[in-house]
VMD Tcl script that draws the C-alpha trace (Angstrom):
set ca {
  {-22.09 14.20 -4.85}
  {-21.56 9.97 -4.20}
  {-18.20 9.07 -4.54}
  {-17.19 7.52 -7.29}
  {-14.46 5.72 -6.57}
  {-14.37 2.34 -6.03}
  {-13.38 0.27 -3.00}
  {-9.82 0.45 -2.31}
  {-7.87 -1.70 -3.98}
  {-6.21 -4.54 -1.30}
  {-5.12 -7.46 -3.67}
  {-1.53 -6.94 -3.37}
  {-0.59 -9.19 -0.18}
  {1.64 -6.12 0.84}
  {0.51 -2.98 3.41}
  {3.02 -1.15 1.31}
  {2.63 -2.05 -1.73}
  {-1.67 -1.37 -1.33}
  {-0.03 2.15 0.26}
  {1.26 2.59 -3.33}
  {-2.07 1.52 -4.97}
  {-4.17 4.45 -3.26}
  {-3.73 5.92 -6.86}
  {-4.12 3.70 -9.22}
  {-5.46 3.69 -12.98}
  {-6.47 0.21 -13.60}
  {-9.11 1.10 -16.32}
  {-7.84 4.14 -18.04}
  {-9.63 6.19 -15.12}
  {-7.29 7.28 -12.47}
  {-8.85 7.19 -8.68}
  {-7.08 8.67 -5.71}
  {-7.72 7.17 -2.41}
  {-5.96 10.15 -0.35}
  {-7.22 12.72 -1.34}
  {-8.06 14.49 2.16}
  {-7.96 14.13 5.66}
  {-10.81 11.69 6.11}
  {-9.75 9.78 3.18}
  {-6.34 8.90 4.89}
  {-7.84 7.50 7.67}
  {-10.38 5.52 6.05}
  {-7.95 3.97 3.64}
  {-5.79 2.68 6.94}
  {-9.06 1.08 8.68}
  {-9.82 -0.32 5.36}
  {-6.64 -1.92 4.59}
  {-6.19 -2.82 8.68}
  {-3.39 -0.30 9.60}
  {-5.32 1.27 12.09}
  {-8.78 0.37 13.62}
  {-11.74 2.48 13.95}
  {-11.28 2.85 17.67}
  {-7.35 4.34 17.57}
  {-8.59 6.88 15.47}
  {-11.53 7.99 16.61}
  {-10.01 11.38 17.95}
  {-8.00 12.08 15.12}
  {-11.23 12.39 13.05}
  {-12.26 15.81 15.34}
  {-12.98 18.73 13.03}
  {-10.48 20.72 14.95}
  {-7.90 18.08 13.77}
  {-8.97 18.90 9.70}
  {-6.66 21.18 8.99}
  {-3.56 19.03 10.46}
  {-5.18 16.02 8.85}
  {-5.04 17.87 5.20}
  {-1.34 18.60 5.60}
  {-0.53 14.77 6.59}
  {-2.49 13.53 4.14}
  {-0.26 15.70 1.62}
  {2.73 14.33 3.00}
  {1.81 10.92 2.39}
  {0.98 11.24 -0.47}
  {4.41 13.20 -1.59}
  {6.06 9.99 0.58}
  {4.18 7.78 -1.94}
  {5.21 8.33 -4.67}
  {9.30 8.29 -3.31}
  {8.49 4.90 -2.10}
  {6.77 3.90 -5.69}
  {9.67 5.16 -7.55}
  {12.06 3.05 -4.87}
  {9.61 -0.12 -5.26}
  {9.79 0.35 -9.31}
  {13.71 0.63 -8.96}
  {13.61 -2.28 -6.50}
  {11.44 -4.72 -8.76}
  {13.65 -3.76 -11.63}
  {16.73 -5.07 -10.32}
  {15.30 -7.53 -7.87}
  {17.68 -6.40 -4.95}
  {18.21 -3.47 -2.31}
  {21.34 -1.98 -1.83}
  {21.96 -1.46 2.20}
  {23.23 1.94 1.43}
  {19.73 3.12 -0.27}
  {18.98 6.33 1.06}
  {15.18 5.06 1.41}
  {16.62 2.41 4.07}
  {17.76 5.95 6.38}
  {14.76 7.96 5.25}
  {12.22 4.91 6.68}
  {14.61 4.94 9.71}
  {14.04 8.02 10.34}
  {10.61 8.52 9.75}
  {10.18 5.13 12.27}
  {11.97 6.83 14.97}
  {8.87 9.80 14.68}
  {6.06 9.04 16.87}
  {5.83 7.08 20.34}
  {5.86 3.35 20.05}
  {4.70 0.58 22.21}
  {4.96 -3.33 22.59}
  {2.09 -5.47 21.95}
  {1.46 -9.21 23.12}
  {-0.85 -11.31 20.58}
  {-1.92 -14.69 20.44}
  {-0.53 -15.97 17.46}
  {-2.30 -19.05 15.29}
  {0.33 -21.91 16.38}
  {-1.02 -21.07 19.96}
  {2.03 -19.27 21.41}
  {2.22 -15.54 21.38}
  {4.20 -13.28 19.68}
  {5.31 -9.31 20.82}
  {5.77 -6.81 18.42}
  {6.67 -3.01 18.57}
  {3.75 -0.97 17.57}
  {3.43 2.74 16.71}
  {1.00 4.72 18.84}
  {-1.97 6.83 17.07}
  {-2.05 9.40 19.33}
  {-1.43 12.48 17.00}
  {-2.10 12.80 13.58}
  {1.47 13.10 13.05}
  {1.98 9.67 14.43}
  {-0.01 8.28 10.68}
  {3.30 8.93 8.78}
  {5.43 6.67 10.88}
  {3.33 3.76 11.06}
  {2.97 3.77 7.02}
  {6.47 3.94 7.11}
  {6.90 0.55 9.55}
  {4.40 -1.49 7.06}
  {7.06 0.16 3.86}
  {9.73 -1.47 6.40}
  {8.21 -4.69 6.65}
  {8.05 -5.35 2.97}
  {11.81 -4.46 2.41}
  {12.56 -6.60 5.06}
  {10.39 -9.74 4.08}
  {9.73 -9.57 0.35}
  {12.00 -10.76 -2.73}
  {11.64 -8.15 -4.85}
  {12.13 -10.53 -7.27}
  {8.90 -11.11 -6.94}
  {7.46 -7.73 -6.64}
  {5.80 -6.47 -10.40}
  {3.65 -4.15 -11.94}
  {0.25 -5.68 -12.99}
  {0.62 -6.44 -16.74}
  {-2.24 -4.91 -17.87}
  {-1.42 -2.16 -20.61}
  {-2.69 1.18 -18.47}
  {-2.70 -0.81 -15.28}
  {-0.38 0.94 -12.47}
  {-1.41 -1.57 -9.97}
  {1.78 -3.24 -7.86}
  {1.48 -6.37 -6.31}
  {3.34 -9.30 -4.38}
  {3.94 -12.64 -6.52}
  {3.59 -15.52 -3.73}
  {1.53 -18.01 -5.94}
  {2.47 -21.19 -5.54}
  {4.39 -21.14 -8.96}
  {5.33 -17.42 -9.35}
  {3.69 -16.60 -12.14}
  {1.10 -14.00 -11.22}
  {0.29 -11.38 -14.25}
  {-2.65 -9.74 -13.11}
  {-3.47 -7.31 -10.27}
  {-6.61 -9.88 -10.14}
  {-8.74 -11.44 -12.70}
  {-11.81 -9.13 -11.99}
  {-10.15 -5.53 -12.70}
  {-7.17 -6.77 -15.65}
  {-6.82 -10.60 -16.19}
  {-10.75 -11.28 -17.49}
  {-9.64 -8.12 -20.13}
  {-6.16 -9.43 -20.94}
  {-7.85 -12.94 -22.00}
  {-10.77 -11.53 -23.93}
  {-8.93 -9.24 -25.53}
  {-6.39 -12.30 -26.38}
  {-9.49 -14.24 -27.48}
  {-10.57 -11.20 -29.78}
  {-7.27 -11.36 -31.75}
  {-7.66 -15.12 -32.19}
  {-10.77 -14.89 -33.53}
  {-10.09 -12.36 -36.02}
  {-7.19 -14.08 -37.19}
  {-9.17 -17.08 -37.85}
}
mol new
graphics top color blue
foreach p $ca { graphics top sphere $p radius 0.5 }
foreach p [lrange $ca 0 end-1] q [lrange $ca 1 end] { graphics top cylinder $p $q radius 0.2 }
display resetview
């Protein structure tokens, strides 16, 4: 049978907040991009956590069966880190003493890491640490670097929950004036106004 789904959904200019979006129900039909094994990985190429070429070897049927339990435990870490990002955008701040600030420590200390040198845009270069793909238990920790990232770098402030009505789409506000509703125009905003224009119209 053809999958159904659609393309993942990338629009929310966070690797851990599209991590939460891998099940999503933007139009009253839930999809689930992790699902299996195979699924995992292809959601990280997709979404540029991991190339095509790092893991290659992971995708060996004799890997399946390890692959099927990871992608479980993803998933299960998904949905700790939604309810954390939900807490988080409620209150716009993040205690140091959250217990998700140890848990992502410790899952970031799983794994072997390297250092990687990369021409940046300004011209210079910039080195950052890098977790290896060399198992398939090594997936986990670098999911849990990206999760890092955004606590580190975003104001939750400016972290929401599209505002369409079944929407469960998260994404991060940096428009120019803050005042991003949608989790784009295609999948909720286009909806939002023509339902608005309905009302209108039978008012009138």
């Amino acid at each position: 049978m053809a999958d159904q789904r659609p393309a993942p959904f990338l629009i929310a200019d966070s690797l851990a907040l599209d991590f939460i979006n891998t099940i999503a129900k933007p139009k009253a039909v839930q999809f689930e991009w992790l699902n299996a094994g195979a699924d995992l990985l292809n959601w990280m190429v997709a979404a540029d956590l991991a190339t095509e070429t790092e893991i290659t070897a992971l995708r060996h049927p004799s890997l399946s069966k390890q692959l099927t339990q990871a992608a479980e435990t993803i998933r299960a870490f998904r949905e700790e880190f939604r309810a954390f990002v939900h807490q988080a955008s409620e209150s716009g701040t993040v205690p140091a003493d959250h217990p998700m600030i140890a848990h992502l420590n410790t899952l970031m200390s799983q794994g072997a890491q390297t250092l990687h040198l990369s021409p940046t845009p300004e011209g210079g270069f910039s080195v950052e640490s890098k977790h290896s793909l060399q198992t398939v238990d090594d997936l986990l920790p670098r999911i849990a670097a990206a999760c890092a990232e955004l606590i580190a770098e975003a104001d939750f402030a400016h972290v929401r929950n599209c505002e369409g009505p079944e929407c469960s789409l998260y994404f991060r506000d940096v428009s120019k004036n803050r005042k991003r509703r949608w989790c784009s125009m295609e999948v909720c905003g286009n909806r939002a106004k023509a339902a608005a224009y309905r009302a209108r119209s039978e008012r009138t």
